[in-house]
PDB file with SEQRES, HELIX, SHEET and CRYST1 records, atoms N, CA, C and O in Angstrom:
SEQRES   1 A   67  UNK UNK UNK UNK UNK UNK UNK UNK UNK UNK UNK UNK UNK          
SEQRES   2 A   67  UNK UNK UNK UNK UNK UNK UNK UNK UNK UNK UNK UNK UNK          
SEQRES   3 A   67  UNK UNK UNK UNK UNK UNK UNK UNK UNK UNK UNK UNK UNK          
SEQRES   4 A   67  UNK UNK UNK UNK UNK UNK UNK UNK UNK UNK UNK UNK UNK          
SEQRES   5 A   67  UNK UNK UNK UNK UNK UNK UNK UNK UNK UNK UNK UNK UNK          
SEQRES   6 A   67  UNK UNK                                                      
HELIX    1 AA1 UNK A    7  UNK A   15  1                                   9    
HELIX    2 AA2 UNK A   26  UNK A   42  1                                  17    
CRYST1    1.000    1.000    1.000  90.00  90.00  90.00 P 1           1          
ATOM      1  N   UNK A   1      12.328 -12.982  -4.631  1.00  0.00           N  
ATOM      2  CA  UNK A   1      11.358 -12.109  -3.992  1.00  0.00           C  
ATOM      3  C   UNK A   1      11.277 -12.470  -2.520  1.00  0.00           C  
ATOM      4  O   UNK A   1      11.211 -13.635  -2.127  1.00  0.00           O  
ATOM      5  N   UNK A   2      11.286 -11.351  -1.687  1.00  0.00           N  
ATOM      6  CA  UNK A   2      10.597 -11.844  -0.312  1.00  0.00           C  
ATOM      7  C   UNK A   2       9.475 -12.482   0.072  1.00  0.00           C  
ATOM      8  O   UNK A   2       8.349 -12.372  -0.413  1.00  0.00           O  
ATOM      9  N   UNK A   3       9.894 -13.258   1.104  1.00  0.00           N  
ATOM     10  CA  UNK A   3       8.971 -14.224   1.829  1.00  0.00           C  
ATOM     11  C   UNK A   3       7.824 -13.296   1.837  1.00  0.00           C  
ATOM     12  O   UNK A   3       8.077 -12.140   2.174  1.00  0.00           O  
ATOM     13  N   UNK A   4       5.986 -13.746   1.369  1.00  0.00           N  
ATOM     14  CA  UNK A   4       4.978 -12.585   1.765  1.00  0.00           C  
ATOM     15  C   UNK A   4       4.824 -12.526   2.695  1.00  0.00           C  
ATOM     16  O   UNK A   4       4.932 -13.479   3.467  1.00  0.00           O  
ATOM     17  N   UNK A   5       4.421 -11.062   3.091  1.00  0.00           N  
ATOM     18  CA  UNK A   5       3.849 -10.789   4.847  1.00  0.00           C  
ATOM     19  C   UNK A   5       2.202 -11.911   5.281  1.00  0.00           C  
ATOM     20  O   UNK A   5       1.106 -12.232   4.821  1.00  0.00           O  
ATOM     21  N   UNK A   6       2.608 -11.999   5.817  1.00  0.00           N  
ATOM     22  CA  UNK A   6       1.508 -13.288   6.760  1.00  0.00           C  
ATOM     23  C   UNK A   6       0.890 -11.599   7.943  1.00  0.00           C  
ATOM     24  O   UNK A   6       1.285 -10.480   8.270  1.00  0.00           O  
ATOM     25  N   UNK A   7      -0.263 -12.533   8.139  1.00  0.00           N  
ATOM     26  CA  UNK A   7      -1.476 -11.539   9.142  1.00  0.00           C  
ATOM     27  C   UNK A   7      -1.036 -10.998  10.179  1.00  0.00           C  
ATOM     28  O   UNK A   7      -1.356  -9.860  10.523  1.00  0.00           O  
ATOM     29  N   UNK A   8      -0.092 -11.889  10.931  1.00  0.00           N  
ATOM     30  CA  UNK A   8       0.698 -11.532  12.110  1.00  0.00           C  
ATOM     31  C   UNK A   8       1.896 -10.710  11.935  1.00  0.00           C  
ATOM     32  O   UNK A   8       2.273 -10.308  13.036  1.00  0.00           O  
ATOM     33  N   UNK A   9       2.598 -10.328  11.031  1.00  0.00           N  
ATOM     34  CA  UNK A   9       3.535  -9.644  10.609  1.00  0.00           C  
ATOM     35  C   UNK A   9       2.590  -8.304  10.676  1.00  0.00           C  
ATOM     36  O   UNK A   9       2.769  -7.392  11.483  1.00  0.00           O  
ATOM     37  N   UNK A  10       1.608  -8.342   9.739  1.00  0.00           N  
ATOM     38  CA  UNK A  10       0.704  -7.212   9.276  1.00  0.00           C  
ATOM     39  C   UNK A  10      -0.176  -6.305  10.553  1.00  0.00           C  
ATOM     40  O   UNK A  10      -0.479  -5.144  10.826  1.00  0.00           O  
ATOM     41  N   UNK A  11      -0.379  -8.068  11.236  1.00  0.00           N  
ATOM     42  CA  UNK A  11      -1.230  -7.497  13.022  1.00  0.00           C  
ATOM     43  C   UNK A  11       0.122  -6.282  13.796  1.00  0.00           C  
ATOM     44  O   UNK A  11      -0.196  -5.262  14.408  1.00  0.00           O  
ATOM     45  N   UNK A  12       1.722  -6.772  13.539  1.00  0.00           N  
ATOM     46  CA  UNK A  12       2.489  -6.499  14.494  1.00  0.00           C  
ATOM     47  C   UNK A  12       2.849  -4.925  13.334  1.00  0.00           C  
ATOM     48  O   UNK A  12       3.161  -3.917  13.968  1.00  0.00           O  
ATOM     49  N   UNK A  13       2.809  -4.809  12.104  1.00  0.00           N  
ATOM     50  CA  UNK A  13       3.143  -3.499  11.932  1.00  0.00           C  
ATOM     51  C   UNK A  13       2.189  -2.667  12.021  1.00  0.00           C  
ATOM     52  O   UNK A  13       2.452  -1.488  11.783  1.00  0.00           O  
ATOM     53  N   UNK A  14       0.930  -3.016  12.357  1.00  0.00           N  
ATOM     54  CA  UNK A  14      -0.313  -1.778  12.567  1.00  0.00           C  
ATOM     55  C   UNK A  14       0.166  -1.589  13.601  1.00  0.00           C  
ATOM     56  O   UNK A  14       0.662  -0.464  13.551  1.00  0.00           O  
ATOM     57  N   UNK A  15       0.397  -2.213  14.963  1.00  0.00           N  
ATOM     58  CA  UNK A  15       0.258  -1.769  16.284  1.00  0.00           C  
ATOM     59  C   UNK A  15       1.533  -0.945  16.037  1.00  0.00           C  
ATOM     60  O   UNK A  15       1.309   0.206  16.411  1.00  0.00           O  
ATOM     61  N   UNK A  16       2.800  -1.077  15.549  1.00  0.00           N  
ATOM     62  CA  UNK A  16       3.808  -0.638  15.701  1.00  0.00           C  
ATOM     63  C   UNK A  16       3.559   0.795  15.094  1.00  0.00           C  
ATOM     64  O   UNK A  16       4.560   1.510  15.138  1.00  0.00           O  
ATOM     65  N   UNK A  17       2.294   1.439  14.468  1.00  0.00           N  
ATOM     66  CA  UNK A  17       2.300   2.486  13.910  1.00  0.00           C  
ATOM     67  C   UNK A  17       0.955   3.193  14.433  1.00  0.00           C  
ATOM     68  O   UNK A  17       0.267   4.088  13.943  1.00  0.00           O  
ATOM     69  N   UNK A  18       0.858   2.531  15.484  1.00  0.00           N  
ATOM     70  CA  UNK A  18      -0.461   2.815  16.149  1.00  0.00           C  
ATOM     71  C   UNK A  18      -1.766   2.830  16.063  1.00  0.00           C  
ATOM     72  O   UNK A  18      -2.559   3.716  16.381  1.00  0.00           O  
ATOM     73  N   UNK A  19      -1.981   1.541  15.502  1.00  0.00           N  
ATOM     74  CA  UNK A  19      -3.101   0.887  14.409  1.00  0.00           C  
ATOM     75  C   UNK A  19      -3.652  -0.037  15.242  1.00  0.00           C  
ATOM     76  O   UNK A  19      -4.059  -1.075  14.722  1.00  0.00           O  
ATOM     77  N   UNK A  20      -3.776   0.133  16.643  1.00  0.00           N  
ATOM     78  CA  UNK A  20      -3.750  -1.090  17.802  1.00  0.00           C  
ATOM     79  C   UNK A  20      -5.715  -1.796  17.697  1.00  0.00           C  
ATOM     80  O   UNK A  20      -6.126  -2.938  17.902  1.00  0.00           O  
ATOM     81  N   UNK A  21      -6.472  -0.546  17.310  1.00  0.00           N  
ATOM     82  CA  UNK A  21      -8.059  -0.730  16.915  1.00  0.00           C  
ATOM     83  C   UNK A  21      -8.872  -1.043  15.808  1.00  0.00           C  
ATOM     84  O   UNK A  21     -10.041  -0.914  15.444  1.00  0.00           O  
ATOM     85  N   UNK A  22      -7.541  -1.615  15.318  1.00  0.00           N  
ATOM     86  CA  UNK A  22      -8.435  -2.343  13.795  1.00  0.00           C  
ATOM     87  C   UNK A  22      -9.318  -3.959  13.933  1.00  0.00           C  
ATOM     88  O   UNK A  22      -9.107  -4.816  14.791  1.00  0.00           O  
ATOM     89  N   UNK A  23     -10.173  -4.007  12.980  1.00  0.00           N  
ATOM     90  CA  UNK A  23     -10.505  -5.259  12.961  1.00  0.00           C  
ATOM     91  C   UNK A  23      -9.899  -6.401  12.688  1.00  0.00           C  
ATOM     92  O   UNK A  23      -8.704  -6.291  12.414  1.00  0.00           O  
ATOM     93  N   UNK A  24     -10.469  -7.740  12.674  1.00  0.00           N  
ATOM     94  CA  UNK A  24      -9.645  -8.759  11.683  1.00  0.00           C  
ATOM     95  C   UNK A  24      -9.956  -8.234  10.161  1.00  0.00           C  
ATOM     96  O   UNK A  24      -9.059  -8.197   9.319  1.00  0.00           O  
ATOM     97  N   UNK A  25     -11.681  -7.717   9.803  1.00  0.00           N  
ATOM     98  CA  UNK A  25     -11.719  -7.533   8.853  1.00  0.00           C  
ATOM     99  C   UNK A  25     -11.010  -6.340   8.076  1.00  0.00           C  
ATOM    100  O   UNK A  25     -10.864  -6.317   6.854  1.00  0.00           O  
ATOM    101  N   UNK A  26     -10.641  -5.469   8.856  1.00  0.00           N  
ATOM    102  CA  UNK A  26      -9.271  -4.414   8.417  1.00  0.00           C  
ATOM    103  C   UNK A  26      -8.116  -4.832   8.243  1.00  0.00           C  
ATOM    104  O   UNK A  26      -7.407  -4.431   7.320  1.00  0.00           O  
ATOM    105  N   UNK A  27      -7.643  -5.963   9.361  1.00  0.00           N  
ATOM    106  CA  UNK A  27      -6.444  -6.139   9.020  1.00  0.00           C  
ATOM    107  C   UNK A  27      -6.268  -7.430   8.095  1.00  0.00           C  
ATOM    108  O   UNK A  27      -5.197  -8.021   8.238  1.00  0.00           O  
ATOM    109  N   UNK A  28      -7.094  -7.904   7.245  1.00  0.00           N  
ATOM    110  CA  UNK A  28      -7.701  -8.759   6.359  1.00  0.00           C  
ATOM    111  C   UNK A  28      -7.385  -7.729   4.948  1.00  0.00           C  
ATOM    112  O   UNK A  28      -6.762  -8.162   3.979  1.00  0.00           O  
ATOM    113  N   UNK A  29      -7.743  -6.789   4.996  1.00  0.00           N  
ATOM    114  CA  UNK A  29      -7.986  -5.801   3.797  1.00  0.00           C  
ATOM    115  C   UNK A  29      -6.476  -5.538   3.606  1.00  0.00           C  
ATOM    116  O   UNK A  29      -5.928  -5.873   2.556  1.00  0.00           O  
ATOM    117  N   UNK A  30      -5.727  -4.878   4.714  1.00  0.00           N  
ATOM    118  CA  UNK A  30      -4.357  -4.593   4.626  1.00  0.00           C  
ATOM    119  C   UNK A  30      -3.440  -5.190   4.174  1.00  0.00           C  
ATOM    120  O   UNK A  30      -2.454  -4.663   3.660  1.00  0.00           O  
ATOM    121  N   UNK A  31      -3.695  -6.746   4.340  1.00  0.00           N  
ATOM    122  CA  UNK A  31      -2.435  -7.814   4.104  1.00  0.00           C  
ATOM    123  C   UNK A  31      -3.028  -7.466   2.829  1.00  0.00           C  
ATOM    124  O   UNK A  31      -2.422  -6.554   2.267  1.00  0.00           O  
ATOM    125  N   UNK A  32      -4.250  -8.018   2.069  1.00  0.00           N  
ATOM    126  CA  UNK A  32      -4.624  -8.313   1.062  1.00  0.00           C  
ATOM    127  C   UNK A  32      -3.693  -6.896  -0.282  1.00  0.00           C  
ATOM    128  O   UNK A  32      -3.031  -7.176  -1.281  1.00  0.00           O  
ATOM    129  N   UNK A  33      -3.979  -5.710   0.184  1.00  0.00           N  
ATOM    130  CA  UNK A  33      -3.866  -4.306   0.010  1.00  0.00           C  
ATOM    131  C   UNK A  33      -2.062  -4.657  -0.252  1.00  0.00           C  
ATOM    132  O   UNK A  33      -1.615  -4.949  -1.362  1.00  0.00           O  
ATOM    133  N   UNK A  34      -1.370  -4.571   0.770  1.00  0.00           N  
ATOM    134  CA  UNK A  34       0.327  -4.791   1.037  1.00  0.00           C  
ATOM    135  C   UNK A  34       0.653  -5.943  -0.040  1.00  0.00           C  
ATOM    136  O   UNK A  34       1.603  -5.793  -0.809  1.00  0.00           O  
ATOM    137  N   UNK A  35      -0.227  -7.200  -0.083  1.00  0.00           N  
ATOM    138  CA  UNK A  35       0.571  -8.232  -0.843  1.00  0.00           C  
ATOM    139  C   UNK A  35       0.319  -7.325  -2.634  1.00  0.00           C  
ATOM    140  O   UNK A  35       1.215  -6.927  -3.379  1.00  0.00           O  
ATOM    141  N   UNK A  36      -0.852  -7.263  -2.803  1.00  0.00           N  
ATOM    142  CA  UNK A  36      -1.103  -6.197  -3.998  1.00  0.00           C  
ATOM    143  C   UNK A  36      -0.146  -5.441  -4.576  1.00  0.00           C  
ATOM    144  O   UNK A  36       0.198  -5.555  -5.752  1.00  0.00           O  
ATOM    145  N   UNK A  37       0.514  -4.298  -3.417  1.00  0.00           N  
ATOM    146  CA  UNK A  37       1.026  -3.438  -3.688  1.00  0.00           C  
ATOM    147  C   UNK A  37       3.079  -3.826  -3.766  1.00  0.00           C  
ATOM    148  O   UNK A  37       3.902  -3.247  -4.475  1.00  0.00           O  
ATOM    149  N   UNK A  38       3.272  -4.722  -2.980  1.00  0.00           N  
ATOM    150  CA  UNK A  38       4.444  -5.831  -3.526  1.00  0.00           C  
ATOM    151  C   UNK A  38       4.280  -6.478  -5.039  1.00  0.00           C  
ATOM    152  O   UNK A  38       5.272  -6.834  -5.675  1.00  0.00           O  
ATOM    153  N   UNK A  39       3.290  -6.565  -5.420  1.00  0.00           N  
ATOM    154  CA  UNK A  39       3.970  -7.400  -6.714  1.00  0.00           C  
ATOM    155  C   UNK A  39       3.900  -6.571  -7.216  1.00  0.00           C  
ATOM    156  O   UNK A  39       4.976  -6.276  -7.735  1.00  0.00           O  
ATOM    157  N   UNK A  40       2.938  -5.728  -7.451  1.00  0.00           N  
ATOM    158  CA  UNK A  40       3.138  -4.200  -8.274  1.00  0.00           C  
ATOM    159  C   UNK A  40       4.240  -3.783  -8.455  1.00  0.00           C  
ATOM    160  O   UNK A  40       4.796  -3.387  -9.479  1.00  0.00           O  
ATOM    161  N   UNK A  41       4.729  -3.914  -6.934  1.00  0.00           N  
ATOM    162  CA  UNK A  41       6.005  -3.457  -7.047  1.00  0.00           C  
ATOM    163  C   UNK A  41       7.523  -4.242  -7.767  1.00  0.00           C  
ATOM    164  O   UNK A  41       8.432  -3.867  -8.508  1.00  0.00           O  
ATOM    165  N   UNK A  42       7.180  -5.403  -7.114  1.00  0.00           N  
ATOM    166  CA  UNK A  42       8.092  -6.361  -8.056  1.00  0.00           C  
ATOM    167  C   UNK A  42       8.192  -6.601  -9.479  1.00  0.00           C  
ATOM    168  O   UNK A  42       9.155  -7.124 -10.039  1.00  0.00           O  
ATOM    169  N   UNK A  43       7.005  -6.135 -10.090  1.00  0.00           N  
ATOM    170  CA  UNK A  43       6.974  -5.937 -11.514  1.00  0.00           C  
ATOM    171  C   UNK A  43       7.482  -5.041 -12.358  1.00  0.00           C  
ATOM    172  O   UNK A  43       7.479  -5.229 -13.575  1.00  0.00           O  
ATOM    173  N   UNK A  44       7.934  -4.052 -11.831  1.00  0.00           N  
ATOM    174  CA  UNK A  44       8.304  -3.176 -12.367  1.00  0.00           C  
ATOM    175  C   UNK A  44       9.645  -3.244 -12.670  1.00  0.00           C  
ATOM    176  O   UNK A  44      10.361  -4.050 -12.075  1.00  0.00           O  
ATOM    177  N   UNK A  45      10.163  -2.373 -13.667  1.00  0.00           N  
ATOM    178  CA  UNK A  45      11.981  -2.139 -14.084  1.00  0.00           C  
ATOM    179  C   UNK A  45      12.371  -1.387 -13.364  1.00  0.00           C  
ATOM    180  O   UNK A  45      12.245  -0.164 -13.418  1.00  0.00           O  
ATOM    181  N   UNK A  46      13.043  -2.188 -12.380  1.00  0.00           N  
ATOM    182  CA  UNK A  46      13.896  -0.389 -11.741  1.00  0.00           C  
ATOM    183  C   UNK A  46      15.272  -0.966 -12.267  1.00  0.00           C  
ATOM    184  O   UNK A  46      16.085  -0.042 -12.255  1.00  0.00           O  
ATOM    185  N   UNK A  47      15.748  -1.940 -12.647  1.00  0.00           N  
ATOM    186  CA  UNK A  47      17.651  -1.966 -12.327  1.00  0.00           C  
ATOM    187  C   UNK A  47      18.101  -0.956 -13.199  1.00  0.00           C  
ATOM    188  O   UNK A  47      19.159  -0.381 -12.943  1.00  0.00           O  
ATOM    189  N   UNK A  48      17.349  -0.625 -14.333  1.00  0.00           N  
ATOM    190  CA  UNK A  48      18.005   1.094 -15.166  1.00  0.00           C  
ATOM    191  C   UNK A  48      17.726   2.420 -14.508  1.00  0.00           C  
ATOM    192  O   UNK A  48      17.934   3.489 -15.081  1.00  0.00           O  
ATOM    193  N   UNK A  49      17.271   2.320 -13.341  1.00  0.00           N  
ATOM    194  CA  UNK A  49      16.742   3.406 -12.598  1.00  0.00           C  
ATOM    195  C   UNK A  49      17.344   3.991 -11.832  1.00  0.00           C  
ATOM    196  O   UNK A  49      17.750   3.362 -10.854  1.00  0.00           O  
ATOM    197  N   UNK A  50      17.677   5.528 -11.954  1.00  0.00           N  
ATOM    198  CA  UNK A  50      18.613   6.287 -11.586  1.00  0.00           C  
ATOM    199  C   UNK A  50      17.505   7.587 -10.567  1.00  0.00           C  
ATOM    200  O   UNK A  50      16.331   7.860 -10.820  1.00  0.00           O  
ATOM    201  N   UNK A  51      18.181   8.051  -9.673  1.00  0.00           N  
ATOM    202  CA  UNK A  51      17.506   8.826  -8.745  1.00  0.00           C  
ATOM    203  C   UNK A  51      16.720  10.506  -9.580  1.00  0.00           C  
ATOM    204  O   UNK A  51      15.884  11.355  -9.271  1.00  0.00           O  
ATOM    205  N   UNK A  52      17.688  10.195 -10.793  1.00  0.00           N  
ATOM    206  CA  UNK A  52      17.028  11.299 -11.471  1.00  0.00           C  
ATOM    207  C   UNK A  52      15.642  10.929 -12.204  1.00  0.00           C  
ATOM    208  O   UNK A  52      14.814  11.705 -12.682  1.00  0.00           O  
ATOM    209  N   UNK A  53      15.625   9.523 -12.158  1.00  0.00           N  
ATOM    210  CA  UNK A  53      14.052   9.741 -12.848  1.00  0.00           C  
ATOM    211  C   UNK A  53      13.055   9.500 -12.220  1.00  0.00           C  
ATOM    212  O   UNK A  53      11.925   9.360 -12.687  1.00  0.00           O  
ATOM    213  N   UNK A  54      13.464   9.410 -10.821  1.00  0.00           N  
ATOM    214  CA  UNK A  54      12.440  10.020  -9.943  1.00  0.00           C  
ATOM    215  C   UNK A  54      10.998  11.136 -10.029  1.00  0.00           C  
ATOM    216  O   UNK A  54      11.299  12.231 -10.504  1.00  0.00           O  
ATOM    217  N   UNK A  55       9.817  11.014  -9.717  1.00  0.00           N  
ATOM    218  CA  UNK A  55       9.146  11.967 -10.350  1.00  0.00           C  
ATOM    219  C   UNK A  55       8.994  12.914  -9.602  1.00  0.00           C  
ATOM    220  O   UNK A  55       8.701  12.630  -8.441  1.00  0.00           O  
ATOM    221  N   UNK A  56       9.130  14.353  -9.964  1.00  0.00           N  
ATOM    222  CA  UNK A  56       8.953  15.418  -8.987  1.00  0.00           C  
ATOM    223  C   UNK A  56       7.630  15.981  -9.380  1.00  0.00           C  
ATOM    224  O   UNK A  56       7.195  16.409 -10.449  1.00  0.00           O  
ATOM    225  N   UNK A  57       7.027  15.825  -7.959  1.00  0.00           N  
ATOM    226  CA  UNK A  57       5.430  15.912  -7.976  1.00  0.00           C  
ATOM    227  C   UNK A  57       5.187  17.588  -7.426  1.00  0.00           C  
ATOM    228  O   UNK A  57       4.734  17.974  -6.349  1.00  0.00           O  
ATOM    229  N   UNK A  58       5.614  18.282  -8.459  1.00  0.00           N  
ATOM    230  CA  UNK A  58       5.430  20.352  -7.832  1.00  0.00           C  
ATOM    231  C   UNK A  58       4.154  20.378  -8.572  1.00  0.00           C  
ATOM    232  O   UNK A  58       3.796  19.827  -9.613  1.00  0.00           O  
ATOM    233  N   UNK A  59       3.386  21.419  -7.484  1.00  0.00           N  
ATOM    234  CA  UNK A  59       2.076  21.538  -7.440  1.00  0.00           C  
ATOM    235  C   UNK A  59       2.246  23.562  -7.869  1.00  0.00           C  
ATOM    236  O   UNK A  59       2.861  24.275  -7.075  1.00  0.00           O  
ATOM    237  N   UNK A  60       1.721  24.065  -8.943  1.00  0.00           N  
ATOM    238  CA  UNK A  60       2.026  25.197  -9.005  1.00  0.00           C  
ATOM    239  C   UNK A  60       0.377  25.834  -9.242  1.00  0.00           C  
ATOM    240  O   UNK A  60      -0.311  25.538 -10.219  1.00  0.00           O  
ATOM    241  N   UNK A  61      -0.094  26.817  -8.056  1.00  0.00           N  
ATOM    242  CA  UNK A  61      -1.170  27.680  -8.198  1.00  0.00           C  
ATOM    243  C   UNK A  61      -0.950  28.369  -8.946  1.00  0.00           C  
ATOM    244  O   UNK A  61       0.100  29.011  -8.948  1.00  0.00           O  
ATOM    245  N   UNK A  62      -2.091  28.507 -10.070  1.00  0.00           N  
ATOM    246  CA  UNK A  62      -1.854  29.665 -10.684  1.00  0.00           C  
ATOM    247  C   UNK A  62      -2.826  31.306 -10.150  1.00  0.00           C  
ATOM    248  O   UNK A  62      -4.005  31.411  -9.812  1.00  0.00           O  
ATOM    249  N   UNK A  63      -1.822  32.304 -10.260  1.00  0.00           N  
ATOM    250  CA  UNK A  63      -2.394  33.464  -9.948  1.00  0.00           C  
ATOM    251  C   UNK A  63      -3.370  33.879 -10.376  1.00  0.00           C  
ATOM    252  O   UNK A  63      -3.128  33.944 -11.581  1.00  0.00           O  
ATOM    253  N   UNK A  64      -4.595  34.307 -10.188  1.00  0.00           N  
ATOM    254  CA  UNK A  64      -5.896  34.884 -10.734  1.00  0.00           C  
ATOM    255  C   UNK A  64      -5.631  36.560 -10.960  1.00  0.00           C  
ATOM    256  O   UNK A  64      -5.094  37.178 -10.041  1.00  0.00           O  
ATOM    257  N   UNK A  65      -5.861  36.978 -11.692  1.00  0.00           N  
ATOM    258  CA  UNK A  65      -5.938  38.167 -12.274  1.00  0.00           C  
ATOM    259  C   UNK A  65      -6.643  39.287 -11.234  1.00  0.00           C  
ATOM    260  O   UNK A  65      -7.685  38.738 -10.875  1.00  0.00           O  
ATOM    261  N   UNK A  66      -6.558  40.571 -10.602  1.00  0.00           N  
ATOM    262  CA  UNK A  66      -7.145  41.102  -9.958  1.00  0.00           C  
ATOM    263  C   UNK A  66      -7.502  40.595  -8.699  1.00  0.00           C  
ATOM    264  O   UNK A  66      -8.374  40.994  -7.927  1.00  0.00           O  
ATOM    265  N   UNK A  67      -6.815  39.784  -8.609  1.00  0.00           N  
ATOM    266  CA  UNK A  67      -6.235  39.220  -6.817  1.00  0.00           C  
ATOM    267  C   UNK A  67      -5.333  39.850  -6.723  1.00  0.00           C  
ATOM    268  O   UNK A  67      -4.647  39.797  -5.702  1.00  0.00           O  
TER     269      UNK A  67                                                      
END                                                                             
């Protein structure tokens, strides 16, 4: 697994996305949020995972009658 992101990694990708007005206590939440969302991610099975089982997220309105 990758080395975890440290505060200063986390300080340098907000600014890089134009996140330059956050707090410590925001950018406290974020690392916390990012390291979270890494193991989540590391937990999971992908090596059987093929681009087709990808999920396709189609959103379909349905027509109302007498519209």
């Amino acid at each position: 697994m990758a080395s975890e992101v440290t505060l200063e990694e986390m300080r340098r990708m907000a600014a890089d996305i134009g996140l330059a007005r956050l707090t410590e206590e925001h950018l406290q939440q974020l690392l916390r949020a990012t390291r979270a969302a890494h193991q989540r991610r590391a937990a999971l099975p992908t090596g059987s995972l093929t681009p087709a089982d990808e999920p396709a997220h189609v959103y379909f309105a349905e027509r109302h009658v007498g519209r």
